[in-house]
C-alpha positions in Angstrom: 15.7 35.1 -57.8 16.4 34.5 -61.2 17.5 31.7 -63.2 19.7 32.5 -65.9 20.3 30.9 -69.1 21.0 31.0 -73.1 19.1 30.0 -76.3 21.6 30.4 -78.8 19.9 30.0 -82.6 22.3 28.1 -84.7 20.6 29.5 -87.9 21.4 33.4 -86.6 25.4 32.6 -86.4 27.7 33.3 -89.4 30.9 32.5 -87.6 31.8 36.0 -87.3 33.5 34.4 -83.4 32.9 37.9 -81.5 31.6 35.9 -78.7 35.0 34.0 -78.4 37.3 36.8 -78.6 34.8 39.1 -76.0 34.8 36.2 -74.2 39.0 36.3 -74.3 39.2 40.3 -73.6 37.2 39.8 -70.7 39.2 37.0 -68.9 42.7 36.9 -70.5 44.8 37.4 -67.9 41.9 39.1 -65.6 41.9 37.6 -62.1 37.9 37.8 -60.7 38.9 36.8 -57.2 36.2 34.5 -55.9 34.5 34.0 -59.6 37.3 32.9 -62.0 41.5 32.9 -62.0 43.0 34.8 -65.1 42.1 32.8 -68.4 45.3 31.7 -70.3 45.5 32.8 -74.1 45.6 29.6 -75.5 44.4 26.5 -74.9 41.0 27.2 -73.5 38.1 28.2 -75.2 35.1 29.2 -72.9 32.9 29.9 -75.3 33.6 26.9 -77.8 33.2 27.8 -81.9 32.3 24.6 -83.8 31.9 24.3 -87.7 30.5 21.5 -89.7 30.6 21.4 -93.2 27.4 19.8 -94.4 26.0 18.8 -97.9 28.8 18.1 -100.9 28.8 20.3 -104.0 27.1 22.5 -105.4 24.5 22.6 -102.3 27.0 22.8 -99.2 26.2 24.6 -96.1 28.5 25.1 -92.9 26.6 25.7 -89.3 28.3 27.3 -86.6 27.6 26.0 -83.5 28.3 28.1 -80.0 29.2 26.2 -77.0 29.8 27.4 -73.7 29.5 25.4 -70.1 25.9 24.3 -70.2 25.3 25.3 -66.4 23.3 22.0 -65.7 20.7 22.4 -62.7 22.5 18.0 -62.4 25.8 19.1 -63.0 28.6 16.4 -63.1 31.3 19.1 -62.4 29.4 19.5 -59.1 29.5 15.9 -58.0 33.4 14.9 -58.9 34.3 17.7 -56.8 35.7 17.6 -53.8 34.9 20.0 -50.5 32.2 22.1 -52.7 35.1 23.1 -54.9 32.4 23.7 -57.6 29.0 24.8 -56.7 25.9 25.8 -58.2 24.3 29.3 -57.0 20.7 30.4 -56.4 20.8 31.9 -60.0 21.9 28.7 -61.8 25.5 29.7 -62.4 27.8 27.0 -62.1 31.1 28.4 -60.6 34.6 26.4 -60.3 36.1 27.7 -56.8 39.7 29.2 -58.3 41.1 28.3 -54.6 39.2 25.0 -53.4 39.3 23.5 -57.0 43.5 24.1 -57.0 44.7 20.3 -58.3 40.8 18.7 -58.6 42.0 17.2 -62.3 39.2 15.0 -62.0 36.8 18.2 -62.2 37.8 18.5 -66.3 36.8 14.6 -67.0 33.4 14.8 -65.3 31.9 17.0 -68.2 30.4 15.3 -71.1 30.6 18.7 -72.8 34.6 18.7 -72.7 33.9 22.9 -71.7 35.6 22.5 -68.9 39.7 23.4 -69.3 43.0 22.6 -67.1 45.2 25.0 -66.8 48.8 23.6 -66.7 50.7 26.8 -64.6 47.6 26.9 -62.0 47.1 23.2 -61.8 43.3 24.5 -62.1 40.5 23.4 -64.1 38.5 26.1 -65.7 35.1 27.2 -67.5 32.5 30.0 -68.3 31.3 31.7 -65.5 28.5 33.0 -67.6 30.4 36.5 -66.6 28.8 36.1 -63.4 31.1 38.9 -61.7 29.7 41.3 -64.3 25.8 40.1 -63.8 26.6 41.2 -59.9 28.1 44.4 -61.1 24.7 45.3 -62.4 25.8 44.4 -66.0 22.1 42.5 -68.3 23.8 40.1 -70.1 27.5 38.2 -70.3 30.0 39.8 -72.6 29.3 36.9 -75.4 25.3 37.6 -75.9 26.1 41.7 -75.6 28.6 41.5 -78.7 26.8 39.0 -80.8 25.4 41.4 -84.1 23.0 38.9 -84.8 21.1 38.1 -81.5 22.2 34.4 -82.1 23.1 34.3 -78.4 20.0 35.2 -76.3 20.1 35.4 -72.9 17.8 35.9 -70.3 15.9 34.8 -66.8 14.1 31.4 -67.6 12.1 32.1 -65.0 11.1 35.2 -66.1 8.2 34.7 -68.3 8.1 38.0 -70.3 12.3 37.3 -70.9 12.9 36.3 -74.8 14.5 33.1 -73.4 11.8 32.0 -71.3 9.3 32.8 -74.1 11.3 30.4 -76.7 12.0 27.7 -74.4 7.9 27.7 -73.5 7.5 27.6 -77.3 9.0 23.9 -77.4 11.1 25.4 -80.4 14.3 25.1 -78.8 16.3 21.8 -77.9 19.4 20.3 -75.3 22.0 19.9 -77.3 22.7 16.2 -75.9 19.0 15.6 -74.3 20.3 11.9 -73.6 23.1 13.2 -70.7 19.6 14.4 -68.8 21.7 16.8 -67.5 18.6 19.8 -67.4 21.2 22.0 -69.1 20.4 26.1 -69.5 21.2 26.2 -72.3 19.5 25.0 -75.1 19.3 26.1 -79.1 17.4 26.8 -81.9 18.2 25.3 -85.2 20.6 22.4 -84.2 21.9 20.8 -87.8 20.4 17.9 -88.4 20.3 16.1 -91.7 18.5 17.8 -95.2 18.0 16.7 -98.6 18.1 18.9 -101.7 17.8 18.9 -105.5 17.4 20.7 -108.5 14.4 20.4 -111.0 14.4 20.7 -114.9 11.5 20.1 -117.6 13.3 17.8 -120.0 11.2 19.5 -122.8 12.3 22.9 -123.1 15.1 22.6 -120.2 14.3 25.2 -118.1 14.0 25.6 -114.3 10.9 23.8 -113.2 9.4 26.3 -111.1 6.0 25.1 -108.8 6.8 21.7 -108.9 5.1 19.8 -106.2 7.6 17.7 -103.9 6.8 15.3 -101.3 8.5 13.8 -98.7 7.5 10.8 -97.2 8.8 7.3 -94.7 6.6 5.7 -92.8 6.3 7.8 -89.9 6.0 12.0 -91.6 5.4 13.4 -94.6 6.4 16.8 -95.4 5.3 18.8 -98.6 7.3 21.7 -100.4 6.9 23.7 -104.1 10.3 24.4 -106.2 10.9 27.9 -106.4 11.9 29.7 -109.6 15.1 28.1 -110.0 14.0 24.9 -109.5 15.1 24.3 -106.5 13.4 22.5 -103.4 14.9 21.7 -99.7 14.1 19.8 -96.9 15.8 20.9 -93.8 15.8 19.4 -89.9 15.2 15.7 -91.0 16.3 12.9 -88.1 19.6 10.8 -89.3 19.6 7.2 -90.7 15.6 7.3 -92.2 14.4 5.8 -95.5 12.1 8.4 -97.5 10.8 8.8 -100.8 10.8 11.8 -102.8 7.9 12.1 -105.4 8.0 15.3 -107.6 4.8 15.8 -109.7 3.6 18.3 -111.8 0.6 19.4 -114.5 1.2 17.4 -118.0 4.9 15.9 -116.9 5.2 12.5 -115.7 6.3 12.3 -111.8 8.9 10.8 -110.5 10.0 9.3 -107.0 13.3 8.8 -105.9 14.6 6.6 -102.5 16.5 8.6 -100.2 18.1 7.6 -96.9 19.6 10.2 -94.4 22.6 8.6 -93.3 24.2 11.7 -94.4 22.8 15.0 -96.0 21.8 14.5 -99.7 21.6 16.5 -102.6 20.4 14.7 -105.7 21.5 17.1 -108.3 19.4 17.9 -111.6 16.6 15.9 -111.8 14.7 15.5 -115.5 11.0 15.5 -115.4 9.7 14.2 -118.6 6.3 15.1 -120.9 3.4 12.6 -120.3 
């Protein structure tokens, strides 16, 4: 039996939101008797969109972050509800009962995700159903993974060790999105936003772009290296939150320079000057 899931690569998605709108054809006011009622039009958002603007001007960046129900093998939905209203079957899909759960409100606050909807008319609380009525049909993959142009939503048997899926979660690439609920959600990503820091270098001399400058990185516990590229520019991307670093830049006949940095937000210091010994 297989055990389905998602990786979904954070640095694939442009916020085109295919996956929300397929996600909306397929269940808008479609009844799946036994798998899902019919999914209001607004209001609930099964396969979640976020954006986050990150980075302040001229260097910003915005990551799109896909977030459907996480289909914990510990689900909380499972435990608040009552008389198996919500159950979790052989293949890992978690499923909300559309006739047990009827007025199990208490079902919506149990998920630490907030993916979980009420709907007002039904007095029924509501999620992905990682098209599970489609996967019976005989259908590969949920309508949000089949639409996505750029193969930012994978999905796949984890069990399955030739599946893409199983291959990037075995890689130790990928990551829960909230690893401290302990929650052994399937669905995990690539490419989370974390924090970065960025600048621009210049020789002072002739005030060009300082190309193949040497930039380092360093607190007390990493060290990352990087070069700037031909306009200068250098990045470093995926760095924990709330760290001290220092940045020392150094290159051939110019005098380096080191700069404090703390992460407590993403940083970009702007044109920095290196000098002539």
């Amino acid at each position: 039996m297989a055990r389905y899931g998602f990786v979904i690569d954070i640095t694939r998605c442009n916020g085109c939101y295919n996956c929300v709108l397929a996600c909306k054809d397929e269940h808008f006011e479609n009844e799946y008797p036994g798998y899902a009622a019919a999914q209001p039009m607004t209001g609930q958002f099964w396969m979640k969109m976020t954006e986050r603007e990150r980075g302040q001007f001229p260097k910003v960046k915005v990551a799109y972050t896909a977030i459907p129900c996480m289909h914990c093998e510990n689900a909380p939905c499972v435990a608040a509800a009552i008389d198996g209203a919500v159950y979790q079957r052989r293949d890992g899909i978690v499923i909300i009962d559309p006739q047990k759960a009827k007025g199990q409100r208490q079902i919506v606050s149990s998920c630490p995700y907030r993916v979980i909807y009420w709907n007002e008319e039904l007095a029924l609380p509501q999620k992905c159903t990682l098209c599970a009525h489609l996967l019976d049909a005989g259908w590969k993959e949920p309508r949000c993974s089949e639409v996505c142009p750029t193969r930012a939503i994978k999905f796949g048997d984890l069990d399955d060790p030739d599946s893409e899926v199983a291959r990037l979660v075995a890689s130790g690439k990928t990551e829960r999105m909230h690893p401290e609920f302990k929650l052994k959600e399937k669905v995990t990503y690539l490419g989370l936003p974390k924090r970065f820091v960025a600048g621009a270098v210049v020789f002072g001399d002739i005030r060009e772009c300082a190309e193949g400058v040497a930039v380092t990185l360093k607190s007390d516990n990493d060290m990352k290296t990087t070069q700037t590229d031909n306009y200068g520019d250098f990045e470093f991307e995926g760095l924990p939150e709330n760290v001290k670093y220092f940045i020392t830049l150094e290159s051939p006949q110019y005098k380096p320079v080191q700069i404090a940095v703390n992460t407590n937000n993403d940083r970009y210091l702007g044109e920095i000057v290196l000098e002539r010994r």
